[in-house]
Jmol script that loads the backbone (N, CA, C; Angstrom):
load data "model"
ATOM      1  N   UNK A   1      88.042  15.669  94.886  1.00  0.00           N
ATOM      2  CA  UNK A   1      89.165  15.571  93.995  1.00  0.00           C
ATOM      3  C   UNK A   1      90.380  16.216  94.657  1.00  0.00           C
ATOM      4  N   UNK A   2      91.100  15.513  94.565  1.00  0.00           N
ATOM      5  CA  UNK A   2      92.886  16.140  94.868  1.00  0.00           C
ATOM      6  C   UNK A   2      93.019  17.200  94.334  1.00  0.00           C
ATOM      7  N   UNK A   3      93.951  17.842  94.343  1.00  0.00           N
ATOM      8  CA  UNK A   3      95.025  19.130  93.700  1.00  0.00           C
ATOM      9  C   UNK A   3      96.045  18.687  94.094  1.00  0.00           C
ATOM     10  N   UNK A   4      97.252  18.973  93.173  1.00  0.00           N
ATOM     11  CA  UNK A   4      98.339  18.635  92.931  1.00  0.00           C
ATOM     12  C   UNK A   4      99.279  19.660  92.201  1.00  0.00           C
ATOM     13  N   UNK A   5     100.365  19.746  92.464  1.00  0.00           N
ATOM     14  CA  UNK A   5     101.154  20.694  91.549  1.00  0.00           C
ATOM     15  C   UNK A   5     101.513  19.735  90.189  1.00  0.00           C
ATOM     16  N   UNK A   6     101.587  20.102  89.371  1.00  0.00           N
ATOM     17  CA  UNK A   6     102.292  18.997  88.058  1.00  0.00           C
ATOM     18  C   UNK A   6     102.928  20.283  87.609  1.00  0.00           C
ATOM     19  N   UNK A   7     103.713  21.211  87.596  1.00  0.00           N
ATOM     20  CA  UNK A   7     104.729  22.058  87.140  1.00  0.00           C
ATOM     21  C   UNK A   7     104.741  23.559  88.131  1.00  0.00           C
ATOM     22  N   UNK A   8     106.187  23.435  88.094  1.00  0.00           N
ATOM     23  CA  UNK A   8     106.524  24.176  89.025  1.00  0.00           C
ATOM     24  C   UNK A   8     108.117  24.927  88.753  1.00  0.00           C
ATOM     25  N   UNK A   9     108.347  25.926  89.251  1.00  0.00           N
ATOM     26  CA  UNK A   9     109.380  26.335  88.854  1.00  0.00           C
ATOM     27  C   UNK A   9     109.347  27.576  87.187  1.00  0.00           C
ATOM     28  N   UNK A  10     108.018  28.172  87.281  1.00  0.00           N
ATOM     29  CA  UNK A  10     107.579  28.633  85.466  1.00  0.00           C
ATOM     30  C   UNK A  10     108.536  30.065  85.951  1.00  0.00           C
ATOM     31  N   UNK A  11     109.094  30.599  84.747  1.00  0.00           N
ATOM     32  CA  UNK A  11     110.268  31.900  84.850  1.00  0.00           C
ATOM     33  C   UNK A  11     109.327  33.034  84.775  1.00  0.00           C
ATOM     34  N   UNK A  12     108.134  33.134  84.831  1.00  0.00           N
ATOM     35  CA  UNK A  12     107.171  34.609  84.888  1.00  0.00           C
ATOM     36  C   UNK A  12     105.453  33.629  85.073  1.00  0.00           C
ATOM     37  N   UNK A  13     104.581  34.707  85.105  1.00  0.00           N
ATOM     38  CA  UNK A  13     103.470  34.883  85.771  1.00  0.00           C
ATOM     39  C   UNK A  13     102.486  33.818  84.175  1.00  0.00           C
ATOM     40  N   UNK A  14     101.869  33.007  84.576  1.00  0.00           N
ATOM     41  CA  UNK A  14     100.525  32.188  83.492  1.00  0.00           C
ATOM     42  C   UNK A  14      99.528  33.097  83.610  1.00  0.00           C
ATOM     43  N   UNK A  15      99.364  33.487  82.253  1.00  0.00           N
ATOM     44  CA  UNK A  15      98.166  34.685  82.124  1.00  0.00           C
ATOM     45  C   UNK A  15      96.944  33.573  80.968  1.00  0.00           C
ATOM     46  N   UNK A  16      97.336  32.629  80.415  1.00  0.00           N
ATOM     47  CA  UNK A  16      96.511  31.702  79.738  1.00  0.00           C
ATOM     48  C   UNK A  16      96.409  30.467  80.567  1.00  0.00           C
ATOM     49  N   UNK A  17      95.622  29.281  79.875  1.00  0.00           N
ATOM     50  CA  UNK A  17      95.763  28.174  80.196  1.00  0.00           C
ATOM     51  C   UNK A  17      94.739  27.356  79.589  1.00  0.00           C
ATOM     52  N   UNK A  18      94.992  26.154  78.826  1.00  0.00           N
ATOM     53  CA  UNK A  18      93.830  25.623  77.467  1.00  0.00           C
ATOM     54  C   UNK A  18      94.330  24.066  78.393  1.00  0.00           C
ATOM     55  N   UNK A  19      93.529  23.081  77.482  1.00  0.00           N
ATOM     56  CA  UNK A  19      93.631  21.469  78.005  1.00  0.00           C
ATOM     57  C   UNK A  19      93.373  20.731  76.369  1.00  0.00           C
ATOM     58  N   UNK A  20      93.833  20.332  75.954  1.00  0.00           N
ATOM     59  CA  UNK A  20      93.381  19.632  74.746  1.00  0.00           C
ATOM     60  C   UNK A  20      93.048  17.490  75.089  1.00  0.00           C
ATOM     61  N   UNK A  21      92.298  17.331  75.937  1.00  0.00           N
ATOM     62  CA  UNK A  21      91.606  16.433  76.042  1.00  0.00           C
ATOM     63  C   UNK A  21      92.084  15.225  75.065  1.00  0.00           C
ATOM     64  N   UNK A  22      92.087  15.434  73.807  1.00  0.00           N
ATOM     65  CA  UNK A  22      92.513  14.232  72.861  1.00  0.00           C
ATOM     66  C   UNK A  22      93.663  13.657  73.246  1.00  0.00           C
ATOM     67  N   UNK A  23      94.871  14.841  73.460  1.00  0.00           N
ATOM     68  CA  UNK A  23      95.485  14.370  73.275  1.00  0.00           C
ATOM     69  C   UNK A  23      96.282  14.653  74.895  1.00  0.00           C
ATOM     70  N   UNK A  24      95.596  14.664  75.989  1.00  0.00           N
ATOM     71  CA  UNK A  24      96.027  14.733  77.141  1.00  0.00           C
ATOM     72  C   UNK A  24      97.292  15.749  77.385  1.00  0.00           C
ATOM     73  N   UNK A  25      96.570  17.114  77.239  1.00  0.00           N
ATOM     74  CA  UNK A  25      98.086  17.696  77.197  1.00  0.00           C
ATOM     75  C   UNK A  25      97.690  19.085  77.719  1.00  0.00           C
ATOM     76  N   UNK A  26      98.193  19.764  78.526  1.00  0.00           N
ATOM     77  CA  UNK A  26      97.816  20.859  79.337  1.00  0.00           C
ATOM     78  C   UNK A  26      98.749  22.336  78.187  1.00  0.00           C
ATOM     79  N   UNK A  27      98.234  23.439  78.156  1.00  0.00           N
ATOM     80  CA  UNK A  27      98.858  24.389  76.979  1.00  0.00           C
ATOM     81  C   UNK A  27      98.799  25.359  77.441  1.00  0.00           C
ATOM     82  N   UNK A  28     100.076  26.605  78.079  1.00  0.00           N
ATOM     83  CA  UNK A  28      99.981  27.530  78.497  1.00  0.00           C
ATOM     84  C   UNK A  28     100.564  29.132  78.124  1.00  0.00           C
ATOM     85  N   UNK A  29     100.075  29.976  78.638  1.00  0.00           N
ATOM     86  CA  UNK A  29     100.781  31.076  78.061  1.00  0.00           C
ATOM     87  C   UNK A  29     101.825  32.269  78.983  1.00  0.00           C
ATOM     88  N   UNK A  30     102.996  32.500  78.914  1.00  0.00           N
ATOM     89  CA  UNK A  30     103.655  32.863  79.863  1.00  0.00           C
ATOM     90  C   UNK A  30     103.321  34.372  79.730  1.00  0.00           C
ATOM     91  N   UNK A  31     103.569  35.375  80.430  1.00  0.00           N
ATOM     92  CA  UNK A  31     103.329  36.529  80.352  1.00  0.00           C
ATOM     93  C   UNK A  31     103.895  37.182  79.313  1.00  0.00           C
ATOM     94  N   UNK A  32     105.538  37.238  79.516  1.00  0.00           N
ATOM     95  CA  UNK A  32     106.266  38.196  78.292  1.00  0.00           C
ATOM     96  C   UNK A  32     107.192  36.399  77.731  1.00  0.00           C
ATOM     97  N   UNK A  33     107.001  35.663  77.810  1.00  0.00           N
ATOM     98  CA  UNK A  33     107.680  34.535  77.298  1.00  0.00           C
ATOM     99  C   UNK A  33     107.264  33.611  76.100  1.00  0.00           C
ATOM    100  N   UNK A  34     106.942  32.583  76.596  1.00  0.00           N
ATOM    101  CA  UNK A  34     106.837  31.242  76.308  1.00  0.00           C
ATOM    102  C   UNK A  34     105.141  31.031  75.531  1.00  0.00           C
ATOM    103  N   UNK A  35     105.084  30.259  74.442  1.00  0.00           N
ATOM    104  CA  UNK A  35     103.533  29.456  74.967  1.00  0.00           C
ATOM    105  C   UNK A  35     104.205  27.506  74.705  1.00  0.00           C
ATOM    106  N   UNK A  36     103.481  26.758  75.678  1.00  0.00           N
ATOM    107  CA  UNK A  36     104.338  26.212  76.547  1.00  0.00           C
ATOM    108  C   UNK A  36     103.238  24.971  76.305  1.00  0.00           C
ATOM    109  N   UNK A  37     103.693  23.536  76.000  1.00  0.00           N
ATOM    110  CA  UNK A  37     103.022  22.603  76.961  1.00  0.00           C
ATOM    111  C   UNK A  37     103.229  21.560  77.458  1.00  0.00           C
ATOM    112  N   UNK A  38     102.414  20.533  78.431  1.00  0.00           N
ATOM    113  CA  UNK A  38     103.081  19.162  79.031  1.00  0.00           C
ATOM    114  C   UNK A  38     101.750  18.220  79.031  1.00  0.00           C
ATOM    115  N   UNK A  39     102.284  17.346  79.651  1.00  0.00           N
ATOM    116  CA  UNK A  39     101.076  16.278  79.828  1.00  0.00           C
ATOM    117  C   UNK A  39     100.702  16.412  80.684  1.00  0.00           C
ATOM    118  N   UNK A  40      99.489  15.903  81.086  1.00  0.00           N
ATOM    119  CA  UNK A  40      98.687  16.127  81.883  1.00  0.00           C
ATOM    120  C   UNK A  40      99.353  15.991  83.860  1.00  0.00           C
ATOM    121  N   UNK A  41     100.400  14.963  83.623  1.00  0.00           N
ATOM    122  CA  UNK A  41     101.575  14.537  84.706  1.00  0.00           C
ATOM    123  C   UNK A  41     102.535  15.602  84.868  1.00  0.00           C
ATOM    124  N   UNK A  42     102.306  16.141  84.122  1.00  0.00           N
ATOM    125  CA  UNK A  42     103.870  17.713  84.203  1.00  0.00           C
ATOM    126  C   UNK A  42     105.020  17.431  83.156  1.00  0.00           C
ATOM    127  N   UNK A  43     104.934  16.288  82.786  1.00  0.00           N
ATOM    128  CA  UNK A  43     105.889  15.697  82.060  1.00  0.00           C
ATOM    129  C   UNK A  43     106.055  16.216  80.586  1.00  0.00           C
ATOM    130  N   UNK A  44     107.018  16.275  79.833  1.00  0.00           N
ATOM    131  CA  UNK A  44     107.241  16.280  78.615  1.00  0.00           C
ATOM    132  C   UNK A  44     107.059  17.886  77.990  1.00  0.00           C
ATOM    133  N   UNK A  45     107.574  18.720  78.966  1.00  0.00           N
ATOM    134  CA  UNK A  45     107.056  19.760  78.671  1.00  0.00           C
ATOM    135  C   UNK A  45     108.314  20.783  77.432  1.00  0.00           C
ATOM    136  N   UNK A  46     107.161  21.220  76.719  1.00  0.00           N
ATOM    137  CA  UNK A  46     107.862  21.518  75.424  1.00  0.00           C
ATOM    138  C   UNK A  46     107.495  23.217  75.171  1.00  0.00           C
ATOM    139  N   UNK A  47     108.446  23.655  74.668  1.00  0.00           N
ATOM    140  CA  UNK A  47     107.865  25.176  73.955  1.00  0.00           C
ATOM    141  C   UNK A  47     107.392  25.275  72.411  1.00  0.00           C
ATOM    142  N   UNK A  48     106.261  25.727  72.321  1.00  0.00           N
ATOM    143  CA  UNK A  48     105.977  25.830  70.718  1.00  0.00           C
ATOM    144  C   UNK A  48     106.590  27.028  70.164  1.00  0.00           C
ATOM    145  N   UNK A  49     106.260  28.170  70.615  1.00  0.00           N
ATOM    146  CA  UNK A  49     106.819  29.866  70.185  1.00  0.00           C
ATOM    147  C   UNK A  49     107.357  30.618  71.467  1.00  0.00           C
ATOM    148  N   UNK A  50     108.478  31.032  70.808  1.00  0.00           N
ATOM    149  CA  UNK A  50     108.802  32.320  72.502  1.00  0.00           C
ATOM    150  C   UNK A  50     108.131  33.298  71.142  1.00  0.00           C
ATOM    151  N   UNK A  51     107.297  34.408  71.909  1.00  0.00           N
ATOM    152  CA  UNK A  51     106.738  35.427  71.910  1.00  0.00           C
ATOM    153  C   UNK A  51     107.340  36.796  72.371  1.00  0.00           C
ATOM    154  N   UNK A  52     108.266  36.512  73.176  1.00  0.00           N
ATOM    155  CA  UNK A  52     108.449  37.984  73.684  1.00  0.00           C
ATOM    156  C   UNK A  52     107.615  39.538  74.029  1.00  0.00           C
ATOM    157  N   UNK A  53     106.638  39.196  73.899  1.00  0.00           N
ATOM    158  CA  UNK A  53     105.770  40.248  74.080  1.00  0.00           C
ATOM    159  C   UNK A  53     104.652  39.929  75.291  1.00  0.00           C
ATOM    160  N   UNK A  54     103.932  41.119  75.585  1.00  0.00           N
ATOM    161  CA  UNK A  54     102.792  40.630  76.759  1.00  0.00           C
ATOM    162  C   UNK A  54     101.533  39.710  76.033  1.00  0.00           C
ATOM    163  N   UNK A  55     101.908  38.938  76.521  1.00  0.00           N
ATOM    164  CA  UNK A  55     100.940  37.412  76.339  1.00  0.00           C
ATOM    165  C   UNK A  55      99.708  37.921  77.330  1.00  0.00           C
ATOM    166  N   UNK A  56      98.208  37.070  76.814  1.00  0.00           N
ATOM    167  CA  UNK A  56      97.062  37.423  78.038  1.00  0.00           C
ATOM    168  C   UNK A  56      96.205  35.765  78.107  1.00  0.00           C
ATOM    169  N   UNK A  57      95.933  34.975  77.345  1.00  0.00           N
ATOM    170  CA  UNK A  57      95.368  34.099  76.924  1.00  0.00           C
ATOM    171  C   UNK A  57      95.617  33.318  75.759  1.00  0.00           C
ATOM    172  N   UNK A  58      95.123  32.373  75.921  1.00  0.00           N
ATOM    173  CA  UNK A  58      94.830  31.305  74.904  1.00  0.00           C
ATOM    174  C   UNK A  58      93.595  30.620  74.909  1.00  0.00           C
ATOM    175  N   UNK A  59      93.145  30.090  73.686  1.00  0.00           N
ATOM    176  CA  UNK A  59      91.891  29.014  73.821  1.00  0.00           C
ATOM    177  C   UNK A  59      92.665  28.084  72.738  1.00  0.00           C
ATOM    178  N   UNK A  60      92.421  27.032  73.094  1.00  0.00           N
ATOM    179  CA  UNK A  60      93.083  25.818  71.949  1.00  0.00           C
ATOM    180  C   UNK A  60      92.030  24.913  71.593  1.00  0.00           C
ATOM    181  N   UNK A  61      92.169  24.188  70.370  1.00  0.00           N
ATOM    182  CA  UNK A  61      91.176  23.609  69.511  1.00  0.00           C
ATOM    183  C   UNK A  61      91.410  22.265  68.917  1.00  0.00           C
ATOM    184  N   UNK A  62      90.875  21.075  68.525  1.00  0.00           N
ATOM    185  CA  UNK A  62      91.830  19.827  68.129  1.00  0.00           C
ATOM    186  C   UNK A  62      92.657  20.057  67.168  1.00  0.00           C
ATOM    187  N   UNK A  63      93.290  21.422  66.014  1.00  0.00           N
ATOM    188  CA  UNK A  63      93.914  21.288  65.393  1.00  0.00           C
ATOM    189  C   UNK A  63      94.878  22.824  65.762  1.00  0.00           C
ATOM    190  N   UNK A  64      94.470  23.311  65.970  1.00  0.00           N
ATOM    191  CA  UNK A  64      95.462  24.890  66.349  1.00  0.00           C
ATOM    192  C   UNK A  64      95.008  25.402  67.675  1.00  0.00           C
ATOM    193  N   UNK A  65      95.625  26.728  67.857  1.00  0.00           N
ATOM    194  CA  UNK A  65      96.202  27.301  69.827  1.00  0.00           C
ATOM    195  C   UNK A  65      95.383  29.019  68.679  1.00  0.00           C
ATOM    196  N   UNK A  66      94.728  29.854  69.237  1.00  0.00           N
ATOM    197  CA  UNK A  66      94.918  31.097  69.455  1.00  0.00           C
ATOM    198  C   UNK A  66      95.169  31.475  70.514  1.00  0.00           C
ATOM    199  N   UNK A  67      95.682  32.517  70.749  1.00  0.00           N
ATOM    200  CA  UNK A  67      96.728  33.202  71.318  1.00  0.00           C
ATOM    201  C   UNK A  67      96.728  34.560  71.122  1.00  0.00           C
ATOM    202  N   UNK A  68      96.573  35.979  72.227  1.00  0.00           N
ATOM    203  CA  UNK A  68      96.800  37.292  72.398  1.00  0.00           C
ATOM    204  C   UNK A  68      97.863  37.494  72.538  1.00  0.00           C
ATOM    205  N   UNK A  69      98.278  38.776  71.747  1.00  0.00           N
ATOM    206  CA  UNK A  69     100.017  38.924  71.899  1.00  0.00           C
ATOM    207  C   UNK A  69     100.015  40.342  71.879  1.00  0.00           C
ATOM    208  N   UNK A  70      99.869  40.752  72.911  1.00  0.00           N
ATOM    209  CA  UNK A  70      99.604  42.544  73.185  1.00  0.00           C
ATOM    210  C   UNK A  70      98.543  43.093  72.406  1.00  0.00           C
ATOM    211  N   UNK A  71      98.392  43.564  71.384  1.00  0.00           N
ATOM    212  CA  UNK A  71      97.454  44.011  70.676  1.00  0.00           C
ATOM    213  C   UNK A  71      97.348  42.947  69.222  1.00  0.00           C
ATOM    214  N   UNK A  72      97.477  41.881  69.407  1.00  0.00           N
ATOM    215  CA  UNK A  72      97.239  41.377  68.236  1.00  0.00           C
ATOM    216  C   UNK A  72      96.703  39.651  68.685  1.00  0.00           C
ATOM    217  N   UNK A  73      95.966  38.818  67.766  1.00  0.00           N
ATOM    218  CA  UNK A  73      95.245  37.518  68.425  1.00  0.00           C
ATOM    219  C   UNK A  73      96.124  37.026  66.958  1.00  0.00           C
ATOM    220  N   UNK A  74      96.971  35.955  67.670  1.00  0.00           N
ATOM    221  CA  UNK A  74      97.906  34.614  66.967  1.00  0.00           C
ATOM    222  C   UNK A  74      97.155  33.487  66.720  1.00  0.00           C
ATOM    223  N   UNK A  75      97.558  32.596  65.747  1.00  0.00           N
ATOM    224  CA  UNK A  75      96.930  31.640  65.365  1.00  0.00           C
ATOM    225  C   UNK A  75      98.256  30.640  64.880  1.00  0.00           C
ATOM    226  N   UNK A  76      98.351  29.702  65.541  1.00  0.00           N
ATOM    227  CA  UNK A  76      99.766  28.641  65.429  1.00  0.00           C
ATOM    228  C   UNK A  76      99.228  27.227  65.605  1.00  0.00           C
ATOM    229  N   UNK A  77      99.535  26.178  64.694  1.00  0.00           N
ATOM    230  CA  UNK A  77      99.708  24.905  64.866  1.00  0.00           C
ATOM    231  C   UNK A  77     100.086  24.370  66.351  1.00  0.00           C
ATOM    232  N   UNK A  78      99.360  23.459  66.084  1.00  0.00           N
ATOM    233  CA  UNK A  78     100.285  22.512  67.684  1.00  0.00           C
ATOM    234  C   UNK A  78     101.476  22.219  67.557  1.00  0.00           C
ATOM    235  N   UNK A  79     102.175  21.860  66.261  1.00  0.00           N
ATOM    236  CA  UNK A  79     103.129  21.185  66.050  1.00  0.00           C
ATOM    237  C   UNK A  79     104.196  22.308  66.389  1.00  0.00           C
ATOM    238  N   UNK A  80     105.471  21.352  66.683  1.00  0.00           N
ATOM    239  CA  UNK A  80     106.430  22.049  66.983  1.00  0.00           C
ATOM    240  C   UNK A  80     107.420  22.878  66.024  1.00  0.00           C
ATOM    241  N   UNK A  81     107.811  24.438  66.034  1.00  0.00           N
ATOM    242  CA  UNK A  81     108.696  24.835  64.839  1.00  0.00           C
ATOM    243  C   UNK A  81     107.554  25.536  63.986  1.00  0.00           C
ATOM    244  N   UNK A  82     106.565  25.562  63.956  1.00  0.00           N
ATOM    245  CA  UNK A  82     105.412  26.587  63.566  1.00  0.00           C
ATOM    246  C   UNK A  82     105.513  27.937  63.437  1.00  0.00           C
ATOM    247  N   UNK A  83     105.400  28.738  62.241  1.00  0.00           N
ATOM    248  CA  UNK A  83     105.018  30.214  62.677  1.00  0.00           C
ATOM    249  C   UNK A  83     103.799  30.539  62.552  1.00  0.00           C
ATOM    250  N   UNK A  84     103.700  31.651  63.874  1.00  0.00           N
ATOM    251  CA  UNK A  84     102.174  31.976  64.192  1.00  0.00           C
ATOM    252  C   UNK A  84     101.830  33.137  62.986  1.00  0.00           C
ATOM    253  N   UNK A  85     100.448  33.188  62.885  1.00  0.00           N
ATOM    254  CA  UNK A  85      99.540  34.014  61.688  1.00  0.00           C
ATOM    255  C   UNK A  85      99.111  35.129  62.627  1.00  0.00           C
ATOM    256  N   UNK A  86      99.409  36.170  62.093  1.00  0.00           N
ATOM    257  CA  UNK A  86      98.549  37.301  62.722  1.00  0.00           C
ATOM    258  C   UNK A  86      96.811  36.920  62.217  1.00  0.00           C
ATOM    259  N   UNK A  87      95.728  36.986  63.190  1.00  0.00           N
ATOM    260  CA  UNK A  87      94.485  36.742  62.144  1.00  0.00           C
ATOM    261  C   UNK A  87      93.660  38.061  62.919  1.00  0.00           C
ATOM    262  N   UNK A  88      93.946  38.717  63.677  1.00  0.00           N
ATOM    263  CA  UNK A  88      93.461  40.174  63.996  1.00  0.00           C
ATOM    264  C   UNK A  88      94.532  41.214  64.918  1.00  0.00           C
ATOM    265  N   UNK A  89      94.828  42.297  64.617  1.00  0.00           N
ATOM    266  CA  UNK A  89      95.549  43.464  65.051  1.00  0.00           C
ATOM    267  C   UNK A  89      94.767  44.994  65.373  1.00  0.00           C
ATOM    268  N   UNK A  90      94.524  45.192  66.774  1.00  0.00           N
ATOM    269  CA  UNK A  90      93.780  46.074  67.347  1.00  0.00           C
ATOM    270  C   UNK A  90      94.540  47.440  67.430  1.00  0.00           C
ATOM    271  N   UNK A  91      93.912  48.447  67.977  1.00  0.00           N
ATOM    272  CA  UNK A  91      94.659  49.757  68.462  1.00  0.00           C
ATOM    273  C   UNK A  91      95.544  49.638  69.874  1.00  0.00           C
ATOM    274  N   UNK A  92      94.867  48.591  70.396  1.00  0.00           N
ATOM    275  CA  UNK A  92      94.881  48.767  72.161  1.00  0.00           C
ATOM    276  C   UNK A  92      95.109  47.105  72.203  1.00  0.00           C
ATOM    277  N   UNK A  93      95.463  47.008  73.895  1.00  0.00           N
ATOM    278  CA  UNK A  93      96.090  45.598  74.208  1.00  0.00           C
ATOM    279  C   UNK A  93      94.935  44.982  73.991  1.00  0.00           C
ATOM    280  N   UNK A  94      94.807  43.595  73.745  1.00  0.00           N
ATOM    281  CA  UNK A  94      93.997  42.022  73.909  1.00  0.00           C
ATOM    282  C   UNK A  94      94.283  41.470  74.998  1.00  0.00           C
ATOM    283  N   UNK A  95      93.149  41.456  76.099  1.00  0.00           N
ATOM    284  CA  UNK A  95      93.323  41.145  76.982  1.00  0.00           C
ATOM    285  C   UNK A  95      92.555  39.554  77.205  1.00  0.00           C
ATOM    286  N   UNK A  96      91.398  39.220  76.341  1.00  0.00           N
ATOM    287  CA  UNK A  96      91.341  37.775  76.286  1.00  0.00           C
ATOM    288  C   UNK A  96      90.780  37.566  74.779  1.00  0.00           C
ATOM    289  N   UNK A  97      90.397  35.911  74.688  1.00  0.00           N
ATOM    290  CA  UNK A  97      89.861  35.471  73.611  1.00  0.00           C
ATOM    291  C   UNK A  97      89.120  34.007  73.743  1.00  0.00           C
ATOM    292  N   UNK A  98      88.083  34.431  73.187  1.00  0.00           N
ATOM    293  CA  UNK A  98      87.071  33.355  72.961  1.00  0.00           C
ATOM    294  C   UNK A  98      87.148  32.449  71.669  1.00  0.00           C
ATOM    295  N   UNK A  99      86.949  30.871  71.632  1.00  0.00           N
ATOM    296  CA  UNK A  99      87.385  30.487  70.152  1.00  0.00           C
ATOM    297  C   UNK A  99      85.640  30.064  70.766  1.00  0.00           C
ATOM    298  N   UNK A 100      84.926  30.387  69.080  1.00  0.00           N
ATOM    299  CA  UNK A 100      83.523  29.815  69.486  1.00  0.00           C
ATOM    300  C   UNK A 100      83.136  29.180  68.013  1.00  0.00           C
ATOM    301  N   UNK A 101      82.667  27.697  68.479  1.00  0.00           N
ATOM    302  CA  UNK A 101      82.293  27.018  67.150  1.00  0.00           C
ATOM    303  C   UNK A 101      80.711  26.589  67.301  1.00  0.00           C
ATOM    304  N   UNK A 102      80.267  27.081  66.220  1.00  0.00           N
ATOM    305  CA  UNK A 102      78.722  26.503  65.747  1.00  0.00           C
ATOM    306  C   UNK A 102      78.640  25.068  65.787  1.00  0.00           C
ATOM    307  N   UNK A 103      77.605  24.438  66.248  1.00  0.00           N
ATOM    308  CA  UNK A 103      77.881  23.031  65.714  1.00  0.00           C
ATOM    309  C   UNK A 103      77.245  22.815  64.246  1.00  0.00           C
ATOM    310  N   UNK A 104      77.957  21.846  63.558  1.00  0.00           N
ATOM    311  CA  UNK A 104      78.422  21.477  62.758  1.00  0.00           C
ATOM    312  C   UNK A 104      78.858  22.200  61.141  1.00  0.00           C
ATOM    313  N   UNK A 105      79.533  23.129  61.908  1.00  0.00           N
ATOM    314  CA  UNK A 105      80.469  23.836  61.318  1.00  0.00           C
ATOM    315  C   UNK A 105      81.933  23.832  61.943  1.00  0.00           C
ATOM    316  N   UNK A 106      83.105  23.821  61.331  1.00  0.00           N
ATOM    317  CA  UNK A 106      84.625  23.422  61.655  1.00  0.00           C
ATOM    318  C   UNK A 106      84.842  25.629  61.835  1.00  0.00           C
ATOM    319  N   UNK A 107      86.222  25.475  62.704  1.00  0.00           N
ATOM    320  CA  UNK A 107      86.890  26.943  63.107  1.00  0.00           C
ATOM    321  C   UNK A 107      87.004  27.457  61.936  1.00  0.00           C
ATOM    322  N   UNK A 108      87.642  26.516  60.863  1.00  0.00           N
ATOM    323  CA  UNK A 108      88.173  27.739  59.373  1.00  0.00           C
ATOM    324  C   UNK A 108      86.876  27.728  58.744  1.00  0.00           C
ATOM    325  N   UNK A 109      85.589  27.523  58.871  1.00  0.00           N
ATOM    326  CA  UNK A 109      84.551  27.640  57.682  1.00  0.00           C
ATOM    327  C   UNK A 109      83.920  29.019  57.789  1.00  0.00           C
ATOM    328  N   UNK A 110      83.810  29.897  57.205  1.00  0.00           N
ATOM    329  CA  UNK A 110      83.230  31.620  57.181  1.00  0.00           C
ATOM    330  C   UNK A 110      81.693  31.073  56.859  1.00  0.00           C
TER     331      UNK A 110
END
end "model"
wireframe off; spacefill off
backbone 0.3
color backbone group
């Protein structure tokens, strides 16, 4: 398989990085910036939330992105213009995150 650059030119360091398959679209997380995405070509690349804070990861899902935001794990729509949900707030930084689904059980079912 090739390697290829498809984006280039990012204003700080990618500390995440998710793929949402359905819908061919690469989803990233900037350090103190952006969470960010494009198509799979580099193309069409859009911002969902500036964050301003130290970003570490993401895992994304067919309907929402979590997201670490220094000491706290975000929860935001794909869609654009979204505000993110705090859904956990620690003492200390979040340095990654796992989204883990049972099968046949959906992310929001307790």
């Amino acid at each position: 398989m090739d390697k290829r650059v498809i984006i280039t030119n990012l204003p700080t360091y990618v500390y995440g990085m998710g793929v949402d398959v359905n819908v061919e679209r690469l989803y990233w997380m900037e350090y103190t910036g952006d969470l960010q995405f494009a198509r799979y070509n580099g193309s069409d690349i859009r911002t969902i939330v500036s964050t301003k804070t130290s970003n570490r990861d993401i895992e994304v899902n067919e309907d929402f992105i979590l997201y670490t935001s220094y000491n706290q794990v975000m929860k935001i729509n794909k869609s654009l213009g979204q505000t993110p949900t705090v859904v956990h707030t620690d003492s200390q930084a979040i340095n990654g995150i796992l989204l883990y689904k049972q099968d046949g059980k959906s992310c929001d079912e307790k």
